[in-house]
C-alpha positions in Angstrom: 20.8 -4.4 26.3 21.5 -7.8 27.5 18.2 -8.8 28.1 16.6 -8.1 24.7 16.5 -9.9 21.8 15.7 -8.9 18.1 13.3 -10.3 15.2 13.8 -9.7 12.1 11.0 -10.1 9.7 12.6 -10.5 6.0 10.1 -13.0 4.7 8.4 -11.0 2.4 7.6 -10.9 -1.4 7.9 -7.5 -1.9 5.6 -7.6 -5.0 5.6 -3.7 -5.6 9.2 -3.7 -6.3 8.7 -5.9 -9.3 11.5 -7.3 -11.2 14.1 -6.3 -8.3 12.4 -8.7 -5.7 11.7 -11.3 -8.5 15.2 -13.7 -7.7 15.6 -12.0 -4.1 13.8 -11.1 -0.8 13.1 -7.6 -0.3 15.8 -7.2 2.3 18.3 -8.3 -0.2 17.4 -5.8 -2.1 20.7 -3.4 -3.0 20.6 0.6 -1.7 22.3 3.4 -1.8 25.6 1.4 -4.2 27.1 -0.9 -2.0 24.4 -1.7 0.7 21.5 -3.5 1.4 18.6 -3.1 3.1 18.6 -4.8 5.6 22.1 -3.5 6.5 20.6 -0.7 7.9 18.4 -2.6 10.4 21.3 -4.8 11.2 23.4 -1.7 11.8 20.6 0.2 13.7 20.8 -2.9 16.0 24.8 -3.4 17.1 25.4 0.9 16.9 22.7 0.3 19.8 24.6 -2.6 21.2 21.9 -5.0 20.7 23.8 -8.2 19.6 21.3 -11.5 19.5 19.3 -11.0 16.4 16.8 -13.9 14.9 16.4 -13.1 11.1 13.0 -14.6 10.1 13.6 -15.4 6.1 10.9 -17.4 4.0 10.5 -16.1 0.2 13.9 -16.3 -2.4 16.3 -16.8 1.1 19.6 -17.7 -0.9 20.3 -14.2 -1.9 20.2 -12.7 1.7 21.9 -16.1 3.1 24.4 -15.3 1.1 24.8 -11.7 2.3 24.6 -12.2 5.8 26.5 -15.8 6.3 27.5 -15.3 10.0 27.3 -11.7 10.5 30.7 -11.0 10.7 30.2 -7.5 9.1 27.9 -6.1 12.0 30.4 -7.9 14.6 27.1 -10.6 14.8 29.8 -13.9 14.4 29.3 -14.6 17.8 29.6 -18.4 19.3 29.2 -18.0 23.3 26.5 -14.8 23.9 24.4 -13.5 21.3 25.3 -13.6 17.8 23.1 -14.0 14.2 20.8 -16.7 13.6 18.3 -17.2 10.2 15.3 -18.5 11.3 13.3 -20.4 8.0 10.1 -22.1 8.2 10.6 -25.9 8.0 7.5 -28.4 7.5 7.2 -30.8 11.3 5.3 -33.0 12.4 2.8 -30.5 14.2 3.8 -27.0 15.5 5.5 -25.7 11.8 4.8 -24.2 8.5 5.0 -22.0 5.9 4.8 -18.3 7.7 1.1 -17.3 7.6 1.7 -13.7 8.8 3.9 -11.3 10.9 2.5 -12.8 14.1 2.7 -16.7 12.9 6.4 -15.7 12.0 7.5 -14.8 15.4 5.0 -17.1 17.3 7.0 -20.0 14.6 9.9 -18.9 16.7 8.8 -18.4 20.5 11.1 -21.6 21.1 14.1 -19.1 19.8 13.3 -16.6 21.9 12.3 -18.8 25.3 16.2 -20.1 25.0 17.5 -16.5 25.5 14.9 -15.5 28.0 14.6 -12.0 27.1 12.6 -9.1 29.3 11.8 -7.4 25.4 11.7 -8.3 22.3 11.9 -6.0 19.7 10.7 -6.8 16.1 11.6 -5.3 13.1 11.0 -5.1 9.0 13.9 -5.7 7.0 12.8 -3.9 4.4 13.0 0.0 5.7 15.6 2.7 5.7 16.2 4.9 8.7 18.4 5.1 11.5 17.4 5.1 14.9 18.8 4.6 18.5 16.9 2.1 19.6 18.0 2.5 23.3 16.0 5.2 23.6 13.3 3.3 22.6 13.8 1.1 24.7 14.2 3.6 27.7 10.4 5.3 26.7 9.0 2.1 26.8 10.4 1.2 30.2 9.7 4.5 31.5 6.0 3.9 30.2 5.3 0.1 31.7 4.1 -0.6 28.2 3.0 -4.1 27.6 3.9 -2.9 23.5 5.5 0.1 22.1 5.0 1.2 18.3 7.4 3.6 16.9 5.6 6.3 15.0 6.1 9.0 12.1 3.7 11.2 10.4 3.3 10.0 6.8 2.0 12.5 3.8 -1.7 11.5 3.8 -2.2 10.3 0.2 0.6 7.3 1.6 -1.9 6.9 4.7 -4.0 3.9 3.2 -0.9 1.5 2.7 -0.2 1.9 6.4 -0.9 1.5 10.0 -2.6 4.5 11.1 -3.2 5.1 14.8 -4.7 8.0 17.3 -3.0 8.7 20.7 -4.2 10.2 23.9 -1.9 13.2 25.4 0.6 10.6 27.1 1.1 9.2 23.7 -1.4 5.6 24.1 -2.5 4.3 21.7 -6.4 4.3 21.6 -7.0 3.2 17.9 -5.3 1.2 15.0 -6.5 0.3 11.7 -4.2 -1.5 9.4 -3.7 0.2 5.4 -7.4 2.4 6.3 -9.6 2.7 2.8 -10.6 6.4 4.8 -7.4 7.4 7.2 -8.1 9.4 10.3 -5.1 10.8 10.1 -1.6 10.7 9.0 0.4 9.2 12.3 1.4 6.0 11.0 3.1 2.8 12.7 6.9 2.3 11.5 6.5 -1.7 11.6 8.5 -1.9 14.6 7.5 -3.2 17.8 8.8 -3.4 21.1 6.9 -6.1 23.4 7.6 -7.6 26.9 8.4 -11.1 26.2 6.0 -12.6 28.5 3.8 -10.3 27.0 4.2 -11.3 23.3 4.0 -14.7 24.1 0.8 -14.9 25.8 -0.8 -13.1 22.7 0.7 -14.9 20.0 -0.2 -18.2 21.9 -3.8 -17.2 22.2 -3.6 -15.7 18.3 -2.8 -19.1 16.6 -5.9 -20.7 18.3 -7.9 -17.9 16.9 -9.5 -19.9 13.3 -10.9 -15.7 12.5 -7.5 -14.6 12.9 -5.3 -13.8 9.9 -2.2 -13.7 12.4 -0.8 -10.4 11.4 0.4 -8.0 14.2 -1.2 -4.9 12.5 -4.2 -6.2 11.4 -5.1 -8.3 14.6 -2.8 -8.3 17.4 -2.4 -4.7 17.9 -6.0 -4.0 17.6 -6.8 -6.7 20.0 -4.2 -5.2 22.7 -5.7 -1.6 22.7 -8.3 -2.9 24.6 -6.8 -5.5 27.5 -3.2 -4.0 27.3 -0.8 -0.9 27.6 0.3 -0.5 24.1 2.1 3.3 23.7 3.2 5.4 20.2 7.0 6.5 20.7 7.1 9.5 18.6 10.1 9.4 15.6 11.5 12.5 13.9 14.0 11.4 12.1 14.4 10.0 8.3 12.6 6.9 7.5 11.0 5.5 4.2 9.1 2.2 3.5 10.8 1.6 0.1 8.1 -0.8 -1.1 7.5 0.7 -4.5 9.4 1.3 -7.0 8.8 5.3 -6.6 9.6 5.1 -3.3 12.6 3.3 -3.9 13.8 5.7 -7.1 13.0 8.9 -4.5 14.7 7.5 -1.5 18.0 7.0 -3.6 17.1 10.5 -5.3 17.6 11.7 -1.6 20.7 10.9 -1.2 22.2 13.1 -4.1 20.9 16.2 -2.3 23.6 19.0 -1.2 22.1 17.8 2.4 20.7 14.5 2.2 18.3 14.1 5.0 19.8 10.4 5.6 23.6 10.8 6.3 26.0 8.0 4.9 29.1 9.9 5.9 28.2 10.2 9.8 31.1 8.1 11.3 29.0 8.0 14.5 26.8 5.8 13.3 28.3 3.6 10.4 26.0 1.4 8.0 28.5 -1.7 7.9 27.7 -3.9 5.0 29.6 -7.2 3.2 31.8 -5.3 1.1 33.1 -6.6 -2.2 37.0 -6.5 -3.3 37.3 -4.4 -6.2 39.5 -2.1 -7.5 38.8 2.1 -7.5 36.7 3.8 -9.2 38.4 4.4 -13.1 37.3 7.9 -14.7 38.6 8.3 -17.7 39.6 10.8 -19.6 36.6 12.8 -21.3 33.9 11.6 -19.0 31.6 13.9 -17.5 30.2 13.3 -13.8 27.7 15.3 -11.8 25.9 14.7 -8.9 26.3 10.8 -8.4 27.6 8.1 -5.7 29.7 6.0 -7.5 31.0 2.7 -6.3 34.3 0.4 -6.5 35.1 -0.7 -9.8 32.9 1.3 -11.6 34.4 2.5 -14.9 33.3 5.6 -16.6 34.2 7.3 -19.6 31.0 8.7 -20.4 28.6 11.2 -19.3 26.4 10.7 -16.1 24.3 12.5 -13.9 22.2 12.2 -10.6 22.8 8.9 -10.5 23.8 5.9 -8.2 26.0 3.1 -8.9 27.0 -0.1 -7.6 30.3 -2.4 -8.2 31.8 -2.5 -11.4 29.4 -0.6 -13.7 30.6 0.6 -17.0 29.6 3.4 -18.8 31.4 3.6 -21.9 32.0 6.5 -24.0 29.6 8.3 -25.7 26.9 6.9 -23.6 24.6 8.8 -21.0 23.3 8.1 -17.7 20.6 10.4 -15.8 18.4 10.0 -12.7 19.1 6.3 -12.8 19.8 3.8 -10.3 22.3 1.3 -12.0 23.0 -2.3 -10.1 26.6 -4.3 -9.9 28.4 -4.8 -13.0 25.8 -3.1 -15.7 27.2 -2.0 -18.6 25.9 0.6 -20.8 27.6 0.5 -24.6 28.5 3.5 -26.6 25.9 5.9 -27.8 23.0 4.3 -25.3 21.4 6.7 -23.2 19.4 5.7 -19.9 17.1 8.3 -18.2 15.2 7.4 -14.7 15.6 3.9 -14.7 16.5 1.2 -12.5 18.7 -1.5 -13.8 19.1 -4.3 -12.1 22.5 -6.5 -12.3 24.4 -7.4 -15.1 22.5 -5.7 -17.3 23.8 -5.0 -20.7 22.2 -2.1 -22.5 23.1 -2.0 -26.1 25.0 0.2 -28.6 23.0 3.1 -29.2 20.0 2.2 -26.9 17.8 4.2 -25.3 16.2 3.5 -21.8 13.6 5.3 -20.3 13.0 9.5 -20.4 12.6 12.1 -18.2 9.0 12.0 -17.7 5.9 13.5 -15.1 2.8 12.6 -17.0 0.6 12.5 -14.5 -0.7 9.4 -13.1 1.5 7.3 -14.7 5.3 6.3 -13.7 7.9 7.1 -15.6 10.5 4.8 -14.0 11.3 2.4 -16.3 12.7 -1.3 -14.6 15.2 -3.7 -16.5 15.7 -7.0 -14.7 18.8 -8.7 -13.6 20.9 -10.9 -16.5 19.0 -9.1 -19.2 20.2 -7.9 -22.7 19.4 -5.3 -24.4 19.8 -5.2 -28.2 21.8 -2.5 -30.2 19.1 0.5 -31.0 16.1 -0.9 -29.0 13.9 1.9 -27.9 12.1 1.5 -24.2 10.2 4.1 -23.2 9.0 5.4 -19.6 7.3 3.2 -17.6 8.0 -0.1 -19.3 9.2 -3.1 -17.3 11.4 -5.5 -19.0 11.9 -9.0 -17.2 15.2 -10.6 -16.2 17.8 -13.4 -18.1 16.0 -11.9 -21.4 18.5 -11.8 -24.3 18.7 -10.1 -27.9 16.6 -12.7 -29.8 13.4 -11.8 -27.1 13.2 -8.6 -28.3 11.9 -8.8 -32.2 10.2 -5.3 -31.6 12.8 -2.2 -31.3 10.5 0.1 -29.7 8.9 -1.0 -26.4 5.9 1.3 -25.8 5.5 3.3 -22.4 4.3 1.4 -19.6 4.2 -1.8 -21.5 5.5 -5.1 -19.7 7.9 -7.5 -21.4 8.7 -11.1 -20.5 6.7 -11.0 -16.9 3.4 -13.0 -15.8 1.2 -10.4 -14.1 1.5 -11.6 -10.5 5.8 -10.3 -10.4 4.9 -7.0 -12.4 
């Protein structure tokens, strides 16, 4: 492991999520309580005893800045070998900019990378929950002589057209790619992980930036190109792993966790998810309340009734009020009588007295999670129903309406929605 380094990509938008990546980068984004995403990539990396690690941030960085710092949690505070180091685009003279793509991100950075003189580099989203060993990864693509390995996972087919779908031979090369395919040929998708000799990955990335038809993006041109001059290999995953990049995705991954066997194991001591962790008290439930089925986290205080649920730091749920199938952020509070039902509420959110906040809902063709952004306040008795999306920092006076009809967008421009 000594000669690999790790890339990070965690410069994205992440548009589908809406109001939870509208003040924050998609890896910042909290899961499963007390993590974030990108905690499992980072915690992938060091349970693999990978420890140099070049995190590529661009879009709403302060957030995740904040919640990586030095890396101390994942044992990444490291001043002589290896260690944890943001890499932000920063306007020069001639060889910066603003991140164009995945492949203009890491090519950006080839000056990081030439200072540790790797033999690999592997490069990763931030942005998707799994866990996986990458040392044996790392040990198929040796065993291979691949010039690039791609991590792979069969995908349901109607999710086929917002990935990277690929065909294989029997010894698992690749002999086709087509990046988020309007028709799929199949369902064996590309994880967004790559695994690349250094020498390798600089030559194409060199050649890619002098390429004007290029759109510099690993899936939709550099892997494509390689098929055909290089020996680019699927390694075959069978483990858990989701792209949480819409909000249904995001609301079923959590929803996964609350089964009697959840498929992705937070309990395995073998292979920890470390995270920043906050100082606060124990949970407080009080007398009267009512809990079933939910990961609750420190300082949340309940004396009301919930269900199927997940919540982070220092939520209230006060008495009389009702919580189901929702995924509730740090320090929420949810006043007496309110009721929230398959929503997502984002942090410090204050839902009103006698409130009601989404339903449980399967129209179909429509969602039925309703979103509530960060800082926002509900008024006493306000009605949203399924589907709605309410922006953040909104307070009483922005609601003059008391029902918000289903599906129906409050206080966002369309571009964050």
């Amino acid at each position: 492991m000594a000669r690999i380094v790790s890339l990070i990509l965690a410069s994205g938008e992440g548009t589908r999520l809406s109001v939870l990546t509208a003040k924050r980068a998609k890896p910042a984004v909290p899961f499963a309580g007390r993590y974030r995403m990108i905690d499992f990539i980072l915690s992938n990396l060091v349970n693999s005893g990978i420890y140099t690690v070049g995190v590529l941030t661009q879009y709403r960085p302060r957030s995740l800045d904040d919640h990586l710092r030095q890396g101390r949690p994942w044992d990444l505070d490291r001043e002589i070998e290896g260690g944890i180091t943001i890499l932000q685009p920063y306007l020069g003279r001639r060889d910066s900019d603003w991140y164009a793509g995945t492949a203009d991100a890491v090519q950006q950075n080839l000056d990081f990378l030439r200072h540790h003189n790797p033999e690999n580099v592997l490069i990763l989203a931030g942005d998707h929950i799994y866990k996986m060993d990458y040392r044996i990864l790392l040990q198929f693509h040796e065993e291979h002589q691949a010039d690039v390995t791609i991590p792979t996972i069969r995908v349901p087919m109607d999710e086929a057209t917002r990935m990277g779908i690929l065909e294989v031979d029997n010894e698992y090369r690749i002999v086709s790619f087509e990046e988020k395919p309007a028709q799929p040929k199949g369902n064996l998708a590309s994880m967004g992980i790559y695994v690349f000799r250094y020498d390798v990955l600089s030559q194409v990335l060199t050649e890619d930036a002098q390429r004007k038809d290029s759109r510099h993006d690993f899936g939709r041109d550099i892997i494509p190109r390689m098929i055909r001059t290089h020996r680019v290999f699927a390694f075959p995953f069978g483990g858990y792993w989701v792209d949480v990049g819409t909000v249904q995705a995001y609301w079923e991954a959590h929803m996964d966790l609350l089964q009697d066997s959840p498929p992705l194991d937070l309990a395995d001591r073998n292979w920890i998810i470390y995270t920043r962790s906050q100082q606060r008290p124990p949970v407080d439930i009080r007398a009267g309340a009512r809990v079933s089925n939910c990961l609750l986290t420190d300082g949340s205080i309940i004396a009301g009734h919930i269900e199927d649920s997940i919540f982070s730091p220092g939520v209230r749920v006060m008495a009389g009020a009702v919580v189901r199938e929702s995924i509730i952020m740090d320090d929420t509070i949810i006043e007496p009588g309110a009721i929230v039902e398959r929503a997502i509420l984002d942090k410090d959110v204050v839902v009103g007295q006698g409130a009601r906040v989404g339903a449980i809902s399967d129209i179909p063709g429509e969602s039925s999670i309703t979103l509530v952004g960060k800082k926002t306040r509900l008024p006493a008795g306000i009605i949203i129903n399924p589907g709605a999306i309410i922006a953040p920092d909104m307070s009483e006076q922005d609601f003059p309406r008391k029902i918000i009809g289903r599906g129906k967008i409050v206080g966002l421009t369309p571009e964050v929605t």
